[in-house]
C-alpha positions as CSV (number, residue, x, y, z in Angstrom):
1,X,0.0,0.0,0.0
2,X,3.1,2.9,0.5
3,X,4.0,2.3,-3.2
4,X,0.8,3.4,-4.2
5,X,1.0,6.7,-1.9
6,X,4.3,7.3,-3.3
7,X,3.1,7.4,-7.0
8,X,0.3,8.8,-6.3
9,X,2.3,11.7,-4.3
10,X,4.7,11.9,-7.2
11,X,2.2,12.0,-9.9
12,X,-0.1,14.7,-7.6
13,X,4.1,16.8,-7.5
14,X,4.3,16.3,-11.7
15,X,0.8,17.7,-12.4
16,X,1.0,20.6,-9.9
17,X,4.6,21.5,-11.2
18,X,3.1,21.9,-14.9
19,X,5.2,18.8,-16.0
20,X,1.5,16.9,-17.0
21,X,2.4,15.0,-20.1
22,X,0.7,16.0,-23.4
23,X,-0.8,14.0,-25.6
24,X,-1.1,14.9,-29.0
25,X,-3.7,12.8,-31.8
26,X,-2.9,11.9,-35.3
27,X,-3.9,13.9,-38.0
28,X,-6.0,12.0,-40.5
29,X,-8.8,13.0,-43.0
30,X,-10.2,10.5,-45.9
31,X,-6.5,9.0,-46.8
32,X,-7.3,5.3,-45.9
33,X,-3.9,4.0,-44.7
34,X,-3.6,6.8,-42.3
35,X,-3.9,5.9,-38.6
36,X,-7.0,7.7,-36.9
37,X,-6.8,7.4,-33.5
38,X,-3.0,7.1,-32.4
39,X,-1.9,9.0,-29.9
40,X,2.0,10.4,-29.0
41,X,2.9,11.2,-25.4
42,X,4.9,14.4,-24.9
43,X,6.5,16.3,-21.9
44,X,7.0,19.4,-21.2
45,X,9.8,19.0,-19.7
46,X,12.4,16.5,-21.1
47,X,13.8,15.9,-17.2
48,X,10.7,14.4,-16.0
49,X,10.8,12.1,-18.8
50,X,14.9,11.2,-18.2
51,X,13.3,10.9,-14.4
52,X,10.9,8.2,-15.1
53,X,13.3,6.3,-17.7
54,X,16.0,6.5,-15.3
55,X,18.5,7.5,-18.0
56,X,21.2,10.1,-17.5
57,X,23.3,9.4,-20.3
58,X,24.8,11.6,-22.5
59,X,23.4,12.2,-25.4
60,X,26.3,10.8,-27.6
61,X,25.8,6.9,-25.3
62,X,21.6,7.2,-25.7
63,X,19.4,5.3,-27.8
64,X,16.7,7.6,-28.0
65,X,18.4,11.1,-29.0
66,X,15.8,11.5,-31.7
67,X,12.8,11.1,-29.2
68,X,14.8,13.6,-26.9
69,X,14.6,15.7,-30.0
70,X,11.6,15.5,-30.7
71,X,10.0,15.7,-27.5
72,X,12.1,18.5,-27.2
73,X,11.0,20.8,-30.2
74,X,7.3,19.9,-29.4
75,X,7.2,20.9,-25.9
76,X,9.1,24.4,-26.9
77,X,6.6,24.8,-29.8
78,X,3.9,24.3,-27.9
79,X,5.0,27.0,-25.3
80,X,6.3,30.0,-28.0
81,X,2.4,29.4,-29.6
82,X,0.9,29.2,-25.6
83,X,3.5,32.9,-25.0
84,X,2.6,34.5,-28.2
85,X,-1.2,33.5,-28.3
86,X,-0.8,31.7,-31.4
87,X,-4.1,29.4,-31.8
88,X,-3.5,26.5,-33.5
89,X,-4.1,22.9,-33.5
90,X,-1.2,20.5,-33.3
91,X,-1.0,16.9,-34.6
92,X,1.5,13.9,-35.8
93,X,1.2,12.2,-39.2
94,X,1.7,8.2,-39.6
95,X,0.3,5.9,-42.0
96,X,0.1,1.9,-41.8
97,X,2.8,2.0,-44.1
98,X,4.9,3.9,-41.0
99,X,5.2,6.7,-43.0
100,X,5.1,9.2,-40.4
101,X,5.4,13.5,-39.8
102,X,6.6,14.4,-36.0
103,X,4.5,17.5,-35.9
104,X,1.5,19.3,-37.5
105,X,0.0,22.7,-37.4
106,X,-2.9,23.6,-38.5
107,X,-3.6,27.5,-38.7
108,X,-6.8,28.6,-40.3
109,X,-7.6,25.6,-42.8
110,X,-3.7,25.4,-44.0
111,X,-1.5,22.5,-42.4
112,X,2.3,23.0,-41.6
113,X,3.9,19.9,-41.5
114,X,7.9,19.4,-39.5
115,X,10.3,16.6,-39.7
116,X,12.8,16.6,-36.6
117,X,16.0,15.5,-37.5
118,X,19.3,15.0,-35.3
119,X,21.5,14.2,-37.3
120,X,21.9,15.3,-41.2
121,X,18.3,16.2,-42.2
122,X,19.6,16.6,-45.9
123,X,17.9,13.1,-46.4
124,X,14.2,13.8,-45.5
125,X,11.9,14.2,-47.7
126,X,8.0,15.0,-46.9
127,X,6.6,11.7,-47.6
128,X,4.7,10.9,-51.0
129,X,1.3,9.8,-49.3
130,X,1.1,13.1,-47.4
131,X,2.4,15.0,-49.9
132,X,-0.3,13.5,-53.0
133,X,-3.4,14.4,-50.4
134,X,-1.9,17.5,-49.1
135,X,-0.5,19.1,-51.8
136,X,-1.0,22.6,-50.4
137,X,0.5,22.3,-47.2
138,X,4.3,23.2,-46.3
139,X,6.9,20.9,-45.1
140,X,10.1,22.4,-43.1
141,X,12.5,19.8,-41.7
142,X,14.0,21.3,-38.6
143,X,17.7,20.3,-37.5
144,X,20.3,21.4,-34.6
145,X,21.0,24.2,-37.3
146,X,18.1,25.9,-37.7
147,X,16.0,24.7,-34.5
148,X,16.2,28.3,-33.5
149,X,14.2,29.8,-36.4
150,X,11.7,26.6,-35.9
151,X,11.0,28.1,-32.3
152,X,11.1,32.0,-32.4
153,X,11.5,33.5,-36.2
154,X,8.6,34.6,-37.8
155,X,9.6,32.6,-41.0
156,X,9.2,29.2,-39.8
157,X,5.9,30.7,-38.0
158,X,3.0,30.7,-40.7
């Protein structure tokens, strides 16, 4: 019975500290490979996550560097839109096929689609399912190199 006070009494410190995890939906319309009811956990605060995991690591001896990354750019995303009273909604993109897009906003109608890469982000491409049904939407891949535009510049901000 004490190990269920003490998670409770950690969960009840996380949620009053703001570090409640996200979740975010998949983005799906007609396309019939595309997964409609997925959902991605995210935190707003990478720490907490590391906490739970147990995993202090550098980032050079971690597996999951590209989930850090992610997580990372999501949370930070979602706070410049909360600061700057940007309303939008955001979702993920994956198909059956696991094609997949980390992160999606849509802003009046128009979707803005983000690939997080680590490493060299030369290789991305926007995939071809999303890019045949959403043919009007943008597609910015966002690397150590220009992560700072991704989260404050106007021109990465539709």
């Amino acid at each position: 019975m004490h190990s269920h006070i003490k998670i409770i009494r950690n969960a009840t410190f996380l949620h009053l500290c703001g570090y409640t995890p996200r979740r975010m939906s998949s983005w799906s319309k007609n396309v019939r490979t595309e997964l409609r009811k997925a959902k991605k956990i995210y935190f707003y605060d990478n720490g907490v996550r590391n906490s739970i995991l147990g995993n202090y690591k550098p980032l050079a001896l971690r597996a999951d560097t590209g989930v850090l990354w992610e997580n990372f750019l999501i949370a930070e995303r979602m706070k410049v839109n909360a600061y700057s009273s940007r309303r939008c909604a955001s979702y993920f993109w994956r198909t059956t096929q696991q094609q997949e897009i980390d992160y999606i906003e849509e802003i009046e109608g128009k979707l803005h689609a983000y690939e997080f890469k680590w490493g060299d982000g030369h290789r991305a491409k926007c995939p071809k399912t999303f890019d045949n049904n959403y043919a009007e939407s943008t597609f910015t891949v966002v690397t150590p190199q220009n992560y700072l535009t991704f989260l404050a510049d106007s021109e990465m901000m539709p």
